[in-house]
N, C-alpha and C positions, 0 to 999 in steps of 0.2 A: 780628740779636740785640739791638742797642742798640736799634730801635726798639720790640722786643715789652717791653724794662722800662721802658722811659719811659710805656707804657700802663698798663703794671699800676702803676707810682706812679701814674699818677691817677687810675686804680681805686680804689687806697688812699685817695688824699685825700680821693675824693667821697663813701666809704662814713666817713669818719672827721665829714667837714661832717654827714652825713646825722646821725650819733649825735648829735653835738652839736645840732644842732636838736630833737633828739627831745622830742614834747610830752610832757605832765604827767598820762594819762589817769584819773588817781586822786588830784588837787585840784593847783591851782593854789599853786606857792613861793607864801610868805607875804611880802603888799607887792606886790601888783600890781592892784591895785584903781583906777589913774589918780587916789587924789586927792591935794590939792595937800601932803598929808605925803607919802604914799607915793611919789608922783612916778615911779610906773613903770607898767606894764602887762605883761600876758602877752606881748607881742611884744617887749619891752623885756628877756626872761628869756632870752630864744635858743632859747624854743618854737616862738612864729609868726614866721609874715613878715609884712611891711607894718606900714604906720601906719594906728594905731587912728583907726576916726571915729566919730565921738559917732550913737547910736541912741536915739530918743526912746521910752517907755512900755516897756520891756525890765523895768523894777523897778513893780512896784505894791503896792499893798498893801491891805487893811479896814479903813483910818482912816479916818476921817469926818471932810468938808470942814472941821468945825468944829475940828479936830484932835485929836492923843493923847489921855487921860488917861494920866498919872503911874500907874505902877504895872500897869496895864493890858497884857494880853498881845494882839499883834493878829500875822494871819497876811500873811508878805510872799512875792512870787511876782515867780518871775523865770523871761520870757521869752524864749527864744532861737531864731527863723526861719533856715531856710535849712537846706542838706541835710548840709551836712558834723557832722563830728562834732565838740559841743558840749561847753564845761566855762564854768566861771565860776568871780567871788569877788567877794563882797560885805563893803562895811564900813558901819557906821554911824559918823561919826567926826566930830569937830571939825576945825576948819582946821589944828591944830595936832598932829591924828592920838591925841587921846584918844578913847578909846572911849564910843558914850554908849548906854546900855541896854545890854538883856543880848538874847542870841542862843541860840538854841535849834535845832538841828538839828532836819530833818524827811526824810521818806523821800529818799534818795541825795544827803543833803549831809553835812559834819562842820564841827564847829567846830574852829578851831585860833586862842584869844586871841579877837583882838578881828574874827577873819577868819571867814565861812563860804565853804565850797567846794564842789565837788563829790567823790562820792567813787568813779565811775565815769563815763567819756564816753556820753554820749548824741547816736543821729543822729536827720536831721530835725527837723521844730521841738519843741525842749525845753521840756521845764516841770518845774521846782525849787518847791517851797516849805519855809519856815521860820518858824518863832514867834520874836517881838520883842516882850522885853518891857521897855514905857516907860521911863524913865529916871525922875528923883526930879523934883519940882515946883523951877519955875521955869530948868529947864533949857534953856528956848526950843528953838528951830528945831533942826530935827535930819539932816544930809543922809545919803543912804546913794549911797558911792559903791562901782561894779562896773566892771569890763572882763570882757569877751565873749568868745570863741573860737566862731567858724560856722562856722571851717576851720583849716586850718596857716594858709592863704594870708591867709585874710580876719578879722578882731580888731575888736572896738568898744567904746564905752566909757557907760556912761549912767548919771544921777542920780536920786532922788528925795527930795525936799526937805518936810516935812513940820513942819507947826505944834503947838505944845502948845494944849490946849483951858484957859485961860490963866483963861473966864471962867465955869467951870462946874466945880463940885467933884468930886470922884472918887461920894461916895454921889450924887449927883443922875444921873451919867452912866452906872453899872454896874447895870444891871439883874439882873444875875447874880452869884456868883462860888461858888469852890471847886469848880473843874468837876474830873469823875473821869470816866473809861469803863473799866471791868474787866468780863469777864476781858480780857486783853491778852496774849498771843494771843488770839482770841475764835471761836468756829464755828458756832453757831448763832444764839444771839442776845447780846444785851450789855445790860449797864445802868448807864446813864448820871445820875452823882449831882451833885447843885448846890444851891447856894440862891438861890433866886429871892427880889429885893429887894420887888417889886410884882405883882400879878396883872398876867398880861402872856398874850397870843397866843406860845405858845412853838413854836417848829417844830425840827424835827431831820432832819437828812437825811446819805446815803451817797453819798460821791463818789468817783471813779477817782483815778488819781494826777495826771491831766491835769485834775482838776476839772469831770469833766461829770457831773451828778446820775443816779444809780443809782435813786435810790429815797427816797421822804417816808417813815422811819419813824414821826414822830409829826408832828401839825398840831392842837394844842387850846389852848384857855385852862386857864392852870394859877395856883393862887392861891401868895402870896407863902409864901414858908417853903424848909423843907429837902425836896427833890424829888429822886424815884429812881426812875424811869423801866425797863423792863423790858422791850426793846426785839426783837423777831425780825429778823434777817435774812435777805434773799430770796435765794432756795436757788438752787442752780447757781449761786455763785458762784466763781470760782476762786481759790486760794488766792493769800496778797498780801497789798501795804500796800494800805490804803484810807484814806479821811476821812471824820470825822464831824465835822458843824456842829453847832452850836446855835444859834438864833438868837431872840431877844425884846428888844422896843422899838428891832428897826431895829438893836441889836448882833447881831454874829456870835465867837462862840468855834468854833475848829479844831482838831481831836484827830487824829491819827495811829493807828490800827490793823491791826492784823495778822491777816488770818483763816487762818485753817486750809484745808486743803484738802477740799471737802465731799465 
């Protein structure tokens, strides 16, 4: 008899260990992003196990080598390999854990402050993306620090360091602005409104959530002005977030949509 309760206490213990490690599969506590304010990580929460190691190209983004513009929304993408089930948290921040630009949630992430996360686990390799938009002039460098989840077991941590375009004005570098896509939800087709700065080769195109090209909705030269495009969608598609680009003068703008189920 004494020996059958001393089993079931360490039944008890290990289902008690078990809870308390339990992950986070609908976004990451806030402050686990490995940088040097935060000073923690998802394994550092009593999610995962192990110690984080740094993975290179997990964070990227559509800024151009020349860097930011000031004011400027660009789309950022986070990568996560390997089969287990994924989350993340991304910060853009000073050394000193100010926030720098604003953050825009995009299909299966949230914002929380100065944090975005995910807002459901994903297996297999993940892909997140979100809208960052630039910070004010003379902001300089800008890092975006994350840590990873590829498993309970396994955690990592990676950067992306990016420059403000320091020698080029905002009107010389925006070929566009004021972008819209409505209806949103959308089902058959969309239209897509902007002002083009310059006559420019303007292209638009439909992406998956994993970013593989669907489809060229439009590919012409369009003269500068207010531009509202009237767009069809190719049929059988199934219902879902989707993305629409824009792209002119080698810029790209990223919109998020939703279609209907056809």
């Amino acid at each position: 008899m004494k020996k059958t309760i001393i089993v079931g206490l360490i039944g008890i213990a290990a289902i008690a260990m078990t809870s308390e490690l339990t992950s986070n599969p609908t976004g990451a506590p806030l402050g686990r992003t490995g940088s040097p304010a935060d000073g923690a990580t998802c394994s550092s929460s009593g999610c995962h196990f192990g110690t984080p190691s740094p993975l290179a190209n997990v964070i990227t983004s559509n800024i151009p080598a020349s860097g930011y513009v000031p004011g400027q929304t660009y789309t950022i993408t986070v990568t996560v390999p390997g089969s287990g089930n994924k989350g993340f948290q991304v910060s853009p921040q000073k050394t000193d854990g100010t926030q720098l630009g604003t953050l825009q949630a995009g299909p299966g992430t949230q914002v929380n402050g100065k944090y975005i996360t995910h807002t459901s686990q994903r297996t297999g390799t993940a892909i997140w993306t979100f809208n960052w938009v630039a910070p004010a002039a003379g902001t300089g460098n800008v890092t975006f620090y994350g840590a990873f989840a590829q498993s309970r077991q396994v955690t990592r941590t990676s950067t992306l360091s990016v420059s403000e375009a320091v020698s080029t004005s905002v009107s010389e570098m925006r070929a566009f602005s004021k972008v819209n896509v409505y209806p949103n939800p959308a089902s058959s087709e969309i239209n897509l409104a902007f002002n083009l700065t310059r006559n420019s080769l303007t292209e638009v195109r439909l992406l998956d959530l994993n970013g593989k090209e669907i489809s060229v909705l439009h590919n012409q030269t369009l003269e500068s002005g207010n531009q509202t495009l009237r767009l069809n969608l190719p049929g059988g598609l199934n219902g879902g977030h989707y993305f629409v680009t824009l792209k002119a003068e080698g810029q790209m703008k990223t919109l998020p949509i939703f279609v209907k189920e056809q």
